[in-house]
N, C-alpha and C positions, 0 to 999 in steps of 0.2 A: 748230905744231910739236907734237910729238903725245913724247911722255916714251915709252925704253923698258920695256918688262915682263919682270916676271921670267918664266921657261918652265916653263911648264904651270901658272903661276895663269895663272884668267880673269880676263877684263876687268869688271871694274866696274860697271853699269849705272850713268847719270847718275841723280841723286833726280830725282822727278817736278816739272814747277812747282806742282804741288799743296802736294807737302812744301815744294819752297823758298819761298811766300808762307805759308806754316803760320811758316817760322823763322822770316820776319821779323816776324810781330805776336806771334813768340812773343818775341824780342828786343827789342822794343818796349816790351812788361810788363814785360821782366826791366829794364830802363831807368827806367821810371815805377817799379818798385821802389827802384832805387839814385838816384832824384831824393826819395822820400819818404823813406828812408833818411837823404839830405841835411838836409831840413829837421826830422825828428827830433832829428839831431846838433845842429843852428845851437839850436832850442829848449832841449833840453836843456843846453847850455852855457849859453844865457841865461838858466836858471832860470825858463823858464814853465810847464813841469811842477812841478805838487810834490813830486814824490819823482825827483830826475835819476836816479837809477838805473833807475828806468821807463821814461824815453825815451831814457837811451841804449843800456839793452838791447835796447828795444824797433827801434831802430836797427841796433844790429849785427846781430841777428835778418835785418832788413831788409836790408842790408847780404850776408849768407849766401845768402840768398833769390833776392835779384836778381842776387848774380854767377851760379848756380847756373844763373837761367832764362835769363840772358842767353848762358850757353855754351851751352845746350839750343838755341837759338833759331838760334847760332852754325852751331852742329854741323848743324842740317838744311839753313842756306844751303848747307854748303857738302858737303853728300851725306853726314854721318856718321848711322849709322844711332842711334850711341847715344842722339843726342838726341829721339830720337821715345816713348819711353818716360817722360821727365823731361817733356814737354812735354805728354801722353798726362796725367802724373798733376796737374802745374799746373790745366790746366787743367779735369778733374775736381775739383779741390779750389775754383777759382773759382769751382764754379754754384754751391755753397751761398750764397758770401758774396755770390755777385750777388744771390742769392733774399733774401738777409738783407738787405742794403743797399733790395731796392724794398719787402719790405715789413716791417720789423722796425724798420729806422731810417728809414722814410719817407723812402727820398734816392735814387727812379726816375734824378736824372740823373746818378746815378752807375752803380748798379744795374744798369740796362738795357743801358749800351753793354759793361760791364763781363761781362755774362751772354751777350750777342750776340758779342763777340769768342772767349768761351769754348766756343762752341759752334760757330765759324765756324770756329775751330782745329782742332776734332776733326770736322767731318767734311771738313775737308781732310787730315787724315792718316788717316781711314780710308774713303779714293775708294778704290777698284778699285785702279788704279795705284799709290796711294801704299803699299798692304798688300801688295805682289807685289811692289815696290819692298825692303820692311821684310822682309817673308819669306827673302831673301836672294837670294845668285849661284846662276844657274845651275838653275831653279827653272823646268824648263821646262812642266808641266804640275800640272796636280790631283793629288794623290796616288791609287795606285791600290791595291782589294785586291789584284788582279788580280799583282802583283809580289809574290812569295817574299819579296825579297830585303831588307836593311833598308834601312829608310829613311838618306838620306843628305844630308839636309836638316839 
């Protein structure tokens, strides 16, 4: 059953499976964030931080975080283009800490799949399709000098 449209917007293109497996490991991290998030909170309450204001800051932090990348992750299952930009910068912000984790805190089995996810994410939202996808409706060619007229992109 196919939903009516309004007249004379276009149709929609579906997001690429590029982009929709990009959401879901980007949904994934925003998850394993709001699980560390978790056990921040349970610590903090128990008092095995020394200063609980650190972990449970450091919690809600987490807590911001992981809702944020979990709606990112959200948003490209299910075709929004917003989330490809929030997911775009996550995941540039995770090669550092991958690169920190294999060699700064000597901990490859975190590190490595942590740096291999973040980089399996970006260039699945920027294949061919997924950029032609993100560039928006109706986006039927290259841009040309060759046209006067403004761009309307």
């Amino acid at each position: 059953m196919t939903l009516p449209r309004e007249p004379g917007k276009p149709v929609e293109p579906p997001a690429p499976n590029a982009v929709r497996a990009a959401g879901v490991i980007v949904a994934v991290q925003g998850v394993a964030a709001l699980v560390v998030a978790v056990v921040l909170l349970v610590r903090g309450i128990a008092g095995a931080d020394q200063r609980v204001v650190n972990g449970l800051g450091t919690a809600v932090w987490f807590i911001v975080v992981g809702g944020v990348v979990v709606a990112a992750g959200r948003a490209l299952m299910t075709g929004k283009r917003w989330g490809r930009g929030l997911a775009v910068i996550t995941q540039l912000l995770l090669l550092p800490v991958a690169w920190y984790l294999v060699r700064g805190s000597h901990q490859p089995a975190a590190g490595v799949p942590a740096g291999v996810l973040a980089l399996v994410v970006l260039i699945l939202l920027f294949t061919p399709a997924a950029v032609r996808w993100a560039a928006g409706r109706g986006q039927g060619g290259p841009a040309s000098s060759a046209n006067r007229a403004p761009d309307s992109r």
